[in-house]
MILUMRO-680728 format. One record per residue: residue number from 0; x, y, z of N, C-alpha, C, O in turn. Coordinates in steps of 0.001 Angstrom, whole numbers. Each point is the difference from the previous one (the first is absolute). Layout:
N
- NUM_X_Y_Z_X_Y_Z_X_Y_Z_X_Y_Z
...
//
This chain:
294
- 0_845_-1188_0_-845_1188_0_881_1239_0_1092_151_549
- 1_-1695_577_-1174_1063_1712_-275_-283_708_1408_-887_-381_764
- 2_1706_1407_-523_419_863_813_-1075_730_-158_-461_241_1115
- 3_-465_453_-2341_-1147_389_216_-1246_-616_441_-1005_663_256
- 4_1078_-2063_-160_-1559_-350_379_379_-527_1709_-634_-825_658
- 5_1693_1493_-296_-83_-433_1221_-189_1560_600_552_997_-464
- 6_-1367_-1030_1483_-284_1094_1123_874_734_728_440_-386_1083
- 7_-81_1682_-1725_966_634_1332_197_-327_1612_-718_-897_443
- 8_1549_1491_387_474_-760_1312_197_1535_580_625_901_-560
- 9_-1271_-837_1740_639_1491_708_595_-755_1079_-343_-1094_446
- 10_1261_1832_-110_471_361_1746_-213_1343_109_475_1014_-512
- 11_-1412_-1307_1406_-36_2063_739_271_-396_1366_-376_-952_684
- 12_1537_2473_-366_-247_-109_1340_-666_958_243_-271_1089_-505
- 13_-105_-2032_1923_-1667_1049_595_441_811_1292_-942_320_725
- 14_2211_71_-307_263_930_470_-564_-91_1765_-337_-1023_596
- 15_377_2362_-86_-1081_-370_1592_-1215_528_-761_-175_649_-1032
- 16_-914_-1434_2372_-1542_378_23_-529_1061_-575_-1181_115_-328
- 17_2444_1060_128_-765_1472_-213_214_290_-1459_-37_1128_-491
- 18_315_-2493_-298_-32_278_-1228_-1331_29_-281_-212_648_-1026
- 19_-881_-1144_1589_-1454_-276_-516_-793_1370_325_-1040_440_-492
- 20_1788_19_1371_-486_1269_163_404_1260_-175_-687_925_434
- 21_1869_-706_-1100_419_808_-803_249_-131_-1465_445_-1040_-486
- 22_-801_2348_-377_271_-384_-1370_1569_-75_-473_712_599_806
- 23_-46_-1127_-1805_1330_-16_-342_83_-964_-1140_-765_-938_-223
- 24_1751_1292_-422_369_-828_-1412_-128_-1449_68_-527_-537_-975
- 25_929_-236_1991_-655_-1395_-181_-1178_-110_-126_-494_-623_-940
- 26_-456_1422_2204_-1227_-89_-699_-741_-24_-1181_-927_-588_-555
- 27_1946_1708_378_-1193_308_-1447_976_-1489_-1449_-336_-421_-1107
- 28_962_285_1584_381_-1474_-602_-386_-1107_273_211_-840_-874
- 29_-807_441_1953_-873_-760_-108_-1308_-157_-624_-514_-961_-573
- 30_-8_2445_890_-1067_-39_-973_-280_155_-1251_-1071_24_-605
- 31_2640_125_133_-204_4_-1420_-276_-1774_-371_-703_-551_-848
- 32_1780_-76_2113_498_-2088_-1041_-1134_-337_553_-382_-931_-709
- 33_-687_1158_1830_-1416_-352_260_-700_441_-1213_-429_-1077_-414
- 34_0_2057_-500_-410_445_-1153_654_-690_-1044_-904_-472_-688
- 35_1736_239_321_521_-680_-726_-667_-1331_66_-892_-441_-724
- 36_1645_-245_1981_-613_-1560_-148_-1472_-373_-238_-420_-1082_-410
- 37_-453_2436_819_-1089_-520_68_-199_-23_-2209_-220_-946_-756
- 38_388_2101_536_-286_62_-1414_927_-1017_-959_-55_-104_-1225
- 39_826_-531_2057_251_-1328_-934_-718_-1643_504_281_-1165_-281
- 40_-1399_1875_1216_-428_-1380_309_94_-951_1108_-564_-1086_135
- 41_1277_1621_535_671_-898_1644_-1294_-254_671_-985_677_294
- 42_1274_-1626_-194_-1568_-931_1041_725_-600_1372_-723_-209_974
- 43_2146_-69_-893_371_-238_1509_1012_890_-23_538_572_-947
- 44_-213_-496_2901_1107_776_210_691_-1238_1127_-785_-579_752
- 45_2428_204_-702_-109_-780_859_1687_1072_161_684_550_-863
- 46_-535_-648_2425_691_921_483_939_-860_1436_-393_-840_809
- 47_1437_1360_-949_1278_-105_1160_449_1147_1124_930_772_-238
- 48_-1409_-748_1032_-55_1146_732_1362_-15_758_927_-634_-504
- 49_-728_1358_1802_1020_105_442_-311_-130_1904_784_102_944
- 50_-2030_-323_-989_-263_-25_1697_-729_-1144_540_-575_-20_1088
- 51_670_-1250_-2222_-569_-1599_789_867_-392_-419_351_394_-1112
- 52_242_-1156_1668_1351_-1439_255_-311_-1131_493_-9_-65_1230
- 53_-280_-954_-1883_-168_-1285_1175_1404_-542_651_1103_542_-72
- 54_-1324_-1310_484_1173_-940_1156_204_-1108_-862_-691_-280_-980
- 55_1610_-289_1374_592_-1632_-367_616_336_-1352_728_945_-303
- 56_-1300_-2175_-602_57_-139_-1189_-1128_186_-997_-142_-728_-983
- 57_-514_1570_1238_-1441_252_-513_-481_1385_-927_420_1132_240
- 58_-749_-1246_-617_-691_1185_-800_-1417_-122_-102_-404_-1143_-207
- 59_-865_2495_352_-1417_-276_242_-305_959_-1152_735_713_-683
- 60_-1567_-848_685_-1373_742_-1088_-1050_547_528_-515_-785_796
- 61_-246_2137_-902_-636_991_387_-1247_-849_-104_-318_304_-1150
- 62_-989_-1506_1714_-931_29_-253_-1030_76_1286_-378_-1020_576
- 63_-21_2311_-203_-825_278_903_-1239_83_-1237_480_72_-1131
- 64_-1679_-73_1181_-813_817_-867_-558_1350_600_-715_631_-778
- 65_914_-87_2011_-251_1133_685_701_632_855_-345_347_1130
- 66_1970_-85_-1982_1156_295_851_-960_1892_644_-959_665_-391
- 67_1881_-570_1386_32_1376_624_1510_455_-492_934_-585_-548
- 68_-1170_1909_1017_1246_715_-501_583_551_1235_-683_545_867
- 69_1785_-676_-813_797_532_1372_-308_1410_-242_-353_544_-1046
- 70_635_145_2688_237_1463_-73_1376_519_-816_1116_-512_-83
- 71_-1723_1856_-533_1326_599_-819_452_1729_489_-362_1056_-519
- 72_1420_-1331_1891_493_940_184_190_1453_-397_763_-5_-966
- 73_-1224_1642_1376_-88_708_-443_-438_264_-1237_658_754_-718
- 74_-1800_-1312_287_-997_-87_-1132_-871_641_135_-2_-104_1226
- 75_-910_805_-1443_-1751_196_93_-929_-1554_-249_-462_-425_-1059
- 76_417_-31_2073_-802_-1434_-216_-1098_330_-1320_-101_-967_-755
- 77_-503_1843_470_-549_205_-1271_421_-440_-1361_-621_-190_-1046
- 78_1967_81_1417_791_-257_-1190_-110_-1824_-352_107_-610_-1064
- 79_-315_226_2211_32_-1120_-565_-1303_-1084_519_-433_-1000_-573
- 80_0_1648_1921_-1141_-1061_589_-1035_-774_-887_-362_-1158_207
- 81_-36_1931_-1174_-785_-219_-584_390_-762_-1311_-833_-783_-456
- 82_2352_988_-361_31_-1076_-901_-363_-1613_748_201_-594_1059
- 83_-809_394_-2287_-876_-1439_-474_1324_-1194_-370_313_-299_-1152
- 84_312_-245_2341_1293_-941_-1035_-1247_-915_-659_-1230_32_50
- 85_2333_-931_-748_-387_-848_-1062_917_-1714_-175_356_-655_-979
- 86_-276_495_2147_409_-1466_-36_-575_-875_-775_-1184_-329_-70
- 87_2578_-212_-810_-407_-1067_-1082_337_-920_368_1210_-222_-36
- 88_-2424_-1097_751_154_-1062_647_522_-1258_-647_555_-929_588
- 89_-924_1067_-2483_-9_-1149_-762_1731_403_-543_748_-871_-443
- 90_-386_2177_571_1078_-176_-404_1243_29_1129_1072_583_-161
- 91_-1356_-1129_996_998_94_1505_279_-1437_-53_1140_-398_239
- 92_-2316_-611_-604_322_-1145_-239_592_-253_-1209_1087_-558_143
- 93_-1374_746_-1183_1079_232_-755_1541_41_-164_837_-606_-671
- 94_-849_1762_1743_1638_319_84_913_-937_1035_1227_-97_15
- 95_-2249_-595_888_-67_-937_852_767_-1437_-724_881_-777_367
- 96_-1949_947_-1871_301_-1302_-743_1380_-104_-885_399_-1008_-584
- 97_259_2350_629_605_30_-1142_1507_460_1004_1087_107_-566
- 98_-1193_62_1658_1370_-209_1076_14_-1641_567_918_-707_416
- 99_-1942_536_-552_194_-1384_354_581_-1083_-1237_654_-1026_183
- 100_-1101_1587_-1444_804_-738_-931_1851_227_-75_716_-828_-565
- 101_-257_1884_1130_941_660_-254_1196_-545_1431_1219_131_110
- 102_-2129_-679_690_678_-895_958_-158_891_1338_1037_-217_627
- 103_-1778_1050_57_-84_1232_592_-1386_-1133_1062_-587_-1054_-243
- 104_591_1908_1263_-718_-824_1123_-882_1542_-415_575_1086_-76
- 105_-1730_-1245_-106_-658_836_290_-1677_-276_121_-435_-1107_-317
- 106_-418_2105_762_-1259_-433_1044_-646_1507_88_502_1095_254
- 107_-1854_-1524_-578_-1109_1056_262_182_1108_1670_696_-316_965
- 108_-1200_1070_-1039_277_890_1327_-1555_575_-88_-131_1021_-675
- 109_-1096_-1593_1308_-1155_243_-54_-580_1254_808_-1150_438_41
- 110_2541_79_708_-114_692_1487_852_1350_-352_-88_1047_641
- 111_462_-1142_-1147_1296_1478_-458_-968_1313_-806_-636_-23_-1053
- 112_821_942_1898_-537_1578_-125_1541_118_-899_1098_-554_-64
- 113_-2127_2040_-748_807_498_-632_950_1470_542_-411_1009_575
- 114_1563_-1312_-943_899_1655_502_296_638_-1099_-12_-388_-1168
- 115_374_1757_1795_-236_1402_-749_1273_-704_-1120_-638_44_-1051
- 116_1843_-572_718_689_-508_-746_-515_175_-1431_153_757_-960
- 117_-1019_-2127_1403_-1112_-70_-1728_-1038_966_-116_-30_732_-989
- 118_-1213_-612_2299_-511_962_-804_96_1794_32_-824_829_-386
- 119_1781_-703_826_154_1542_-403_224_-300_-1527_-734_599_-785
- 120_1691_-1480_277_68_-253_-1354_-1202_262_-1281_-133_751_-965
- 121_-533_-1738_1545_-1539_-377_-572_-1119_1510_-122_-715_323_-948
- 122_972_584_2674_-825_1155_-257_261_707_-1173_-840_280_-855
- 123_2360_81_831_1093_640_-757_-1039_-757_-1429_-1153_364_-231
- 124_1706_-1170_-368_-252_-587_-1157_-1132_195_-663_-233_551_-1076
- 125_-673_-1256_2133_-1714_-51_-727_-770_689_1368_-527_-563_960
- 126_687_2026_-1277_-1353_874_1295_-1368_-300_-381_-907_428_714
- 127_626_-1160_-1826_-1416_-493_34_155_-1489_463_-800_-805_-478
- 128_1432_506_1067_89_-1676_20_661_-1009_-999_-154_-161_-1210
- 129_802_-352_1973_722_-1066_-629_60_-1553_-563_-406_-850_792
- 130_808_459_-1905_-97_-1612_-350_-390_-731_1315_-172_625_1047
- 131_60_-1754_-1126_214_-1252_855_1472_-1_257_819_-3_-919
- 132_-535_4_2041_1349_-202_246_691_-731_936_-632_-12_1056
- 133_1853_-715_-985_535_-1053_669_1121_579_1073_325_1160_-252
- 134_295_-1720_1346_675_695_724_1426_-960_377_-390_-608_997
- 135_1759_169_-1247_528_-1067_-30_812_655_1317_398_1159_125
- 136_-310_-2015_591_887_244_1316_1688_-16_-606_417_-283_-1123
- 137_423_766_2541_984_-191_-607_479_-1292_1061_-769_-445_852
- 138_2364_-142_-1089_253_-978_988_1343_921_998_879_729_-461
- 139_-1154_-1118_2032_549_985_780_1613_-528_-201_844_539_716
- 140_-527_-1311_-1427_884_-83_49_1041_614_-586_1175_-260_256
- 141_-1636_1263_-1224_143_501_-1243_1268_-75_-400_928_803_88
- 142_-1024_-2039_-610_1118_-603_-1047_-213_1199_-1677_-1036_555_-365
- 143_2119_-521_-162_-724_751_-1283_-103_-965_-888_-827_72_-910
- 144_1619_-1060_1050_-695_-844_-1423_-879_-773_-305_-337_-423_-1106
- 145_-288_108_2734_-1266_-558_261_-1079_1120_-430_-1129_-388_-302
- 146_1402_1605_269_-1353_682_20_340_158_-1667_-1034_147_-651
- 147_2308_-150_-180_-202_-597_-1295_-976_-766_-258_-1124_272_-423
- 148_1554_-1163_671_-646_-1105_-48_-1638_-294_-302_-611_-735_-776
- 149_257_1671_1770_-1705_308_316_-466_594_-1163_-908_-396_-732
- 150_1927_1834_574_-211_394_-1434_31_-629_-1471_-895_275_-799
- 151_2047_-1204_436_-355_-922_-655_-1218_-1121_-313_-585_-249_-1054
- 152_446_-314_2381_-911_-424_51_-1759_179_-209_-855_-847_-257
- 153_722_2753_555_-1218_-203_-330_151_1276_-2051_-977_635_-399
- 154_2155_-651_-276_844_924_-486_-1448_-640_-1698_-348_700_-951
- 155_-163_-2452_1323_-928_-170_-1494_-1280_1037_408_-762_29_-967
- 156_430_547_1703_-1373_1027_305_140_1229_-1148_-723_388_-918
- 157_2131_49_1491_217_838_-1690_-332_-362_-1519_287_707_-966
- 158_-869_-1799_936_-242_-34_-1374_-1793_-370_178_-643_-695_-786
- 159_206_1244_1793_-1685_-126_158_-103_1880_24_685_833_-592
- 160_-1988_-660_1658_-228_1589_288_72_136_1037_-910_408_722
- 161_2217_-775_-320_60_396_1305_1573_772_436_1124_-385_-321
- 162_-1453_1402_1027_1130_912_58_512_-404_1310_-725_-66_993
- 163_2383_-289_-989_260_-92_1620_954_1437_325_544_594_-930
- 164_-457_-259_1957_666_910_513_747_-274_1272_-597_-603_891
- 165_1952_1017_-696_815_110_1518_-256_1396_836_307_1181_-166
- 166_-878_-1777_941_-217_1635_677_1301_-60_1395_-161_-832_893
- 167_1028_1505_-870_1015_-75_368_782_1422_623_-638_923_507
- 168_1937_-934_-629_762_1031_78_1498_109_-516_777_-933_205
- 169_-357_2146_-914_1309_-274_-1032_510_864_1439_51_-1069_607
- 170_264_1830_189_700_47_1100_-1027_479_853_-794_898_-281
- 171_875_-1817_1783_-952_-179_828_626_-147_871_579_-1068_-198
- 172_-221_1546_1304_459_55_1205_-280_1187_1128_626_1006_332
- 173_-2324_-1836_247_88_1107_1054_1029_192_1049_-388_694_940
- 174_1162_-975_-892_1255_303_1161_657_1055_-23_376_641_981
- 175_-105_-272_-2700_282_1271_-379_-456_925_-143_715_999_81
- 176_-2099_-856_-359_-1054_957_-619_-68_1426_799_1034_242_624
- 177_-1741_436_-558_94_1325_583_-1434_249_442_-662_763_-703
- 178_141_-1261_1686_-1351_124_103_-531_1462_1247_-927_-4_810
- 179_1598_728_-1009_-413_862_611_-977_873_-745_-1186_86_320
- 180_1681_494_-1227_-291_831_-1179_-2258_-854_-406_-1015_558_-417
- 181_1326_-2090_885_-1395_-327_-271_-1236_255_951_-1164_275_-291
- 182_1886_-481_1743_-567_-406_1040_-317_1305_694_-964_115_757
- 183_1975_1064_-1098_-81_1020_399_-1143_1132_-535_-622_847_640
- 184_602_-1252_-2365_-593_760_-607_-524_-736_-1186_-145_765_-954
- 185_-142_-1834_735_-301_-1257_-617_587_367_-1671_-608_-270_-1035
- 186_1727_839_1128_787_-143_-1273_654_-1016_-259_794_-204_919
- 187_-692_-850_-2032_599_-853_391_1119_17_-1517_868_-729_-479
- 188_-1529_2022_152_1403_79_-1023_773_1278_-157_287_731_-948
- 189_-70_-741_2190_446_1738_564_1638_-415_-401_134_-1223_-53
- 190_784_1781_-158_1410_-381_-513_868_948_1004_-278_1066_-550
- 191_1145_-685_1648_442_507_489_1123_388_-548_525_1102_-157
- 192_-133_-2553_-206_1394_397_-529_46_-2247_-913_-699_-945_363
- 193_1894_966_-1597_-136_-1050_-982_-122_-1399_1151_199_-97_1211
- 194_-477_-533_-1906_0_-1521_516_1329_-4_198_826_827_-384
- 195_-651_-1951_1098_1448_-579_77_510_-766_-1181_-679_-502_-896
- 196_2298_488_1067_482_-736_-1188_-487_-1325_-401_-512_-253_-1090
- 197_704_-551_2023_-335_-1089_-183_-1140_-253_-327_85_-934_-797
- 198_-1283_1253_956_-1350_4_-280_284_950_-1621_-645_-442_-950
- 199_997_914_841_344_528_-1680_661_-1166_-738_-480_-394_-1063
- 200_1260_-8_1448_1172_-856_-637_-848_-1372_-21_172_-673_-1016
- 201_-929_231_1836_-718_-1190_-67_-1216_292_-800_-214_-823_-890
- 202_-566_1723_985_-801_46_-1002_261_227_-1361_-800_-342_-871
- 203_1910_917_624_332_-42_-1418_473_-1608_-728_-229_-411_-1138
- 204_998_-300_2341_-41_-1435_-370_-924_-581_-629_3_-717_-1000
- 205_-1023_1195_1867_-1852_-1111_288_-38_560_-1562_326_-800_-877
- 206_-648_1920_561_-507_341_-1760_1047_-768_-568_-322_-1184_-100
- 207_1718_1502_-399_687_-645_-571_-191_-1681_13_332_-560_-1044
- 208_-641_43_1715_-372_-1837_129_-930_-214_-340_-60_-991_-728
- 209_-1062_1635_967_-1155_-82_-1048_-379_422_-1271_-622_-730_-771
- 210_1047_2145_448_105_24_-1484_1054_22_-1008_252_697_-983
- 211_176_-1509_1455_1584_-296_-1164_119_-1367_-119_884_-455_-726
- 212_-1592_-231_1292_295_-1397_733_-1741_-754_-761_-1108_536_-35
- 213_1537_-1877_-454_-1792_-193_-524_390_-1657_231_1141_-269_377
- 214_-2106_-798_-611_261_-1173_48_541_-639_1045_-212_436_1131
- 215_980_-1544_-1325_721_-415_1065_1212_867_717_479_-230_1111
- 216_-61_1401_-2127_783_980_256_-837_937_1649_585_423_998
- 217_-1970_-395_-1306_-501_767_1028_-114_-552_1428_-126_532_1103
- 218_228_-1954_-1590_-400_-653_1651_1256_-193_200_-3_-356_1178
- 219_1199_345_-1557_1667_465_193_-139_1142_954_-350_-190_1164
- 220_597_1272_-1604_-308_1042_79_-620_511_1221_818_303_869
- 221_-2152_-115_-549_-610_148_1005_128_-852_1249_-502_385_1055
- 222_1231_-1656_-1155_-64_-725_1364_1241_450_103_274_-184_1186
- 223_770_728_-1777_1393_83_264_85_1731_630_1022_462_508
- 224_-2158_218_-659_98_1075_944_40_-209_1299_730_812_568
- 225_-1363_-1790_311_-46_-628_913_1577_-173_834_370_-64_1173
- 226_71_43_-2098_1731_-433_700_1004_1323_-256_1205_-170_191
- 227_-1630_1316_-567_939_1056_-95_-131_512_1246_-1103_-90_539
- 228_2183_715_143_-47_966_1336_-1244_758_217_-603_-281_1035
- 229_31_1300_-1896_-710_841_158_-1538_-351_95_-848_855_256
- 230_583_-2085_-468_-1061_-549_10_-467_277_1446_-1050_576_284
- 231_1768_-956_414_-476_-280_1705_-393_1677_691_-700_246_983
- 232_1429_728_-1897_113_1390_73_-1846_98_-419_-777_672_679
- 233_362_-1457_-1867_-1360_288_-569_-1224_-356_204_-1132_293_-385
- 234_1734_-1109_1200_-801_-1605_351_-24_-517_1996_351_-900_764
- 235_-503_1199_-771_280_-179_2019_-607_-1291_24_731_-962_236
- 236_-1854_796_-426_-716_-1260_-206_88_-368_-1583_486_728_-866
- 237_-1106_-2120_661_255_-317_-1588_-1369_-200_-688_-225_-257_-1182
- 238_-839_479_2451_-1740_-338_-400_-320_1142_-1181_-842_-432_-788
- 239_1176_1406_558_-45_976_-1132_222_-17_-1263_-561_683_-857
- 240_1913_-1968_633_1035_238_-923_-716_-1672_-1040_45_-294_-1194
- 241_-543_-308_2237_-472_-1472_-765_-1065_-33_-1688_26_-643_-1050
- 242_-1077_2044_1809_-828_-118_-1149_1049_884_-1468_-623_423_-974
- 243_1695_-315_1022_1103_288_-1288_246_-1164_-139_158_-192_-1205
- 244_-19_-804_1814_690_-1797_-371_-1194_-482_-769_186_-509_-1105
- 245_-1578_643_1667_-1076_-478_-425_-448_742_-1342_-712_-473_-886
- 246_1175_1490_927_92_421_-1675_1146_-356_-938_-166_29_-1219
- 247_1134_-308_1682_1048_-437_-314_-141_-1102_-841_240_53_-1206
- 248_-537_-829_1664_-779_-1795_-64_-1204_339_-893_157_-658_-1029
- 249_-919_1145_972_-1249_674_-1165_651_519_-1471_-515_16_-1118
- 250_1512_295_1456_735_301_-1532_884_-417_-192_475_656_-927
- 251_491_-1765_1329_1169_-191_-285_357_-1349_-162_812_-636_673
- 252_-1786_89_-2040_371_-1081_-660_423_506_-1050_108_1209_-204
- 253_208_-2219_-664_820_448_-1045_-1113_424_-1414_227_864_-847
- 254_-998_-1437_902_-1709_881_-307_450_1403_55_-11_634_-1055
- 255_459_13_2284_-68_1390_274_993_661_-613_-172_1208_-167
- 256_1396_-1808_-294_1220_922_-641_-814_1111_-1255_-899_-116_-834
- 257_1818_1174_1301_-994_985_-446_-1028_550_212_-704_682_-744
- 258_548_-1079_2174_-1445_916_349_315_1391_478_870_-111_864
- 259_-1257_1614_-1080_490_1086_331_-911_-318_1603_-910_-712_426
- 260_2174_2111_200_-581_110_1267_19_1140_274_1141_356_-295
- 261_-1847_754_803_-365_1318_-563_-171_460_2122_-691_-682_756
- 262_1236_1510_-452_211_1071_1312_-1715_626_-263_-77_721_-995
- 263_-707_-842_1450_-1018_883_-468_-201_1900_785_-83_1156_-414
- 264_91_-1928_1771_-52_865_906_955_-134_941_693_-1014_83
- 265_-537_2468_1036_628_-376_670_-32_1449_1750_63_1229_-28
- 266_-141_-1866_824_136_1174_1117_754_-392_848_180_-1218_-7
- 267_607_2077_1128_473_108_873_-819_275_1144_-347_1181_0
- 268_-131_-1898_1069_-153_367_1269_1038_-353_915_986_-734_-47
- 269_-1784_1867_1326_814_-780_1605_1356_-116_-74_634_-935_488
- 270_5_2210_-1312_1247_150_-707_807_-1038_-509_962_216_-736
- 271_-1275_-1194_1056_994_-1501_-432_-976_-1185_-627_497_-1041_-428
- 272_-1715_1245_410_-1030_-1110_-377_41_326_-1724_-458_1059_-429
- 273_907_-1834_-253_-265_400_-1785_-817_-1134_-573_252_-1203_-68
- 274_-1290_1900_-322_-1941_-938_-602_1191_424_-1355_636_1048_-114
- 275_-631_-1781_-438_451_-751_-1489_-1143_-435_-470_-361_-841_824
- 276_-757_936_-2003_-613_-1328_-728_515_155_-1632_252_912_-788
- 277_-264_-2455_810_474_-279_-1311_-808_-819_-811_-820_-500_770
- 278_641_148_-1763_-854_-512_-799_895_-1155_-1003_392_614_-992
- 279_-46_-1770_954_241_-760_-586_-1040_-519_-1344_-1104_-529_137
- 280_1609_758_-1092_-912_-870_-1370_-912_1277_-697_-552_853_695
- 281_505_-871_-1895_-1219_1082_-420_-1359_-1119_-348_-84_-1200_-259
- 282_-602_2011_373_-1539_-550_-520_-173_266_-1489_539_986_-502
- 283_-1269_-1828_-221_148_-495_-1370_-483_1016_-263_938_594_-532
- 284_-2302_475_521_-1002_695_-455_1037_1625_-52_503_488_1012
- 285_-368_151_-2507_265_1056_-223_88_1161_1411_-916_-146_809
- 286_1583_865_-603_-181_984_1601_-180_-588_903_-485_530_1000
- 287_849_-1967_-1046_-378_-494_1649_1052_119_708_-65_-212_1211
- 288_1344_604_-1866_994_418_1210_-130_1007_744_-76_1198_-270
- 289_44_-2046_1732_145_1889_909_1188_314_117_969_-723_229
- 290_-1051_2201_-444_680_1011_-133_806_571_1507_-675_248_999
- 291_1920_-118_-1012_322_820_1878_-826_628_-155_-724_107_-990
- 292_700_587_2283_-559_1000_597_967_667_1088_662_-569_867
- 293_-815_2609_-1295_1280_643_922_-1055_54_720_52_461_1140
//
């Protein structure tokens, strides 16, 4: 199958809570690849978040049919109480079926609420409501080539209508962040003075490994950021950094050589937090590429 009849791949990172409630260039990039996908047709959304991990050797699947939504910190609950999620029950088993072919222990989660991770995403995307959509845990162990793996594994969905996304972070480390500037005056993209080096120098990595890098070259690539110094500088924890492996693994068979990978958007908060989204693959239909956004 060609590189066009398979379905683009985002990683966005979703930044803190107060991205849903402030406007900024990711936003409005999301709502452009939510507009997009819908006008080419997307009927599922199945997604890798960055704030469920199981234990052991396991990986789970989002199937509550009446998840709740956690609270979302310095928000106007308006903003979100009222979206309608959209758990897709027939396709959780699915993804259930198709890690289990791939050699992966994995198992329904009938009990798992949803966090602001995925759907600030989803508000962002579709403000009238969204596809049916799936929710894939990550494993706490966070190996990166296991969460390859996952991506590979569920990587034949791309050639149905179903869009997956990593909702994640290209540098994420609250340890560093600057949260005064939010808490004080709920700016959370107040800039005092530049990020630090290292949080520069690592995020310029994170773009460079993803768009220069395609195929088996990409899942090279992105798990091998993992082992440079500055990572740990970007990364304090590694629960952020997995849903990039899980996209990783979504594009990086040899199917994928040659797939462009396009920076779409991009902001700085909390002086050291950098929301990167990128868009892997174009969509077949004339103008369906989204475009950055300053």
């Amino acid at each position: 199958m060609s590189q066009s009849t398979l379905t683009p791949v985002h990683f966005f990172s979703h930044g803190s809570t107060m991205m849903l409630g402030e406007q900024s260039a990711s936003a409005t990039y999301w709502k452009k690849c939510g507009d997009i996908a819908l006008a080419n047709g997307i009927e599922h959304i199945v997604m890798m978040g960055a704030h469920w991990a199981t234990s052991g050797d396991e990986i789970e699947v989002a199937a509550n049919p009446s998840p709740a939504k956690s609270p979302v910190a310095y928000v106007e609950p308006s903003k979100y109480v009222n979206y309608e999620l959209n758990p897709d029950i027939p396709m959780a088993s699915r993804c259930v079926d198709l890690l289990r072919k791939a050699g992966l222990k994995a198992k329904l989660n009938d009990k798992f609420d949803w966090i602001h991770d995925t759907y600030l995403i989803l508000i962002r995307m579709f403000p009238n409501g969204s596809p049916p959509t799936t929710i894939v845990s990550m494993n706490a162990r966070y190996d990166p080539h296991y969460h390859v793996k996952v991506g590979s594994a569920l990587r034949p969905l791309r050639k149905e209508k179903v869009l997956l996304i990593g909702t994640g972070g290209a540098v994420h480390n609250l340890y560093r962040n600057n949260w005064y500037q939010m808490l004080q005056f709920r700016d959370n993209f107040a800039m005092e003075k530049p990020p630090d080096n290292e949080m520069l120098d690592f995020r310029q990595e994170f773009e460079d490994a993803i768009t220069k890098n395609s195929g088996p070259d990409l899942r090279r690539a992105m798990t091998r950021l993992m082992k440079i110094p500055k990572y740990r500088d970007a990364h304090a924890t590694d629960d952020h950094f997995m849903a990039a492996m899980f996209v990783a693994g979504l594009c990086g068979s040899f199917e994928d050589v040659g797939t462009p990978a396009e920076l779409g958007a991009e902001d700085w908060e909390l002086r050291n937090m950098c929301n990167s989204q990128f868009t892997l693959g174009r969509w077949p239909e004339a103008g369906g590429k989204p475009r950055k956004v300053n």
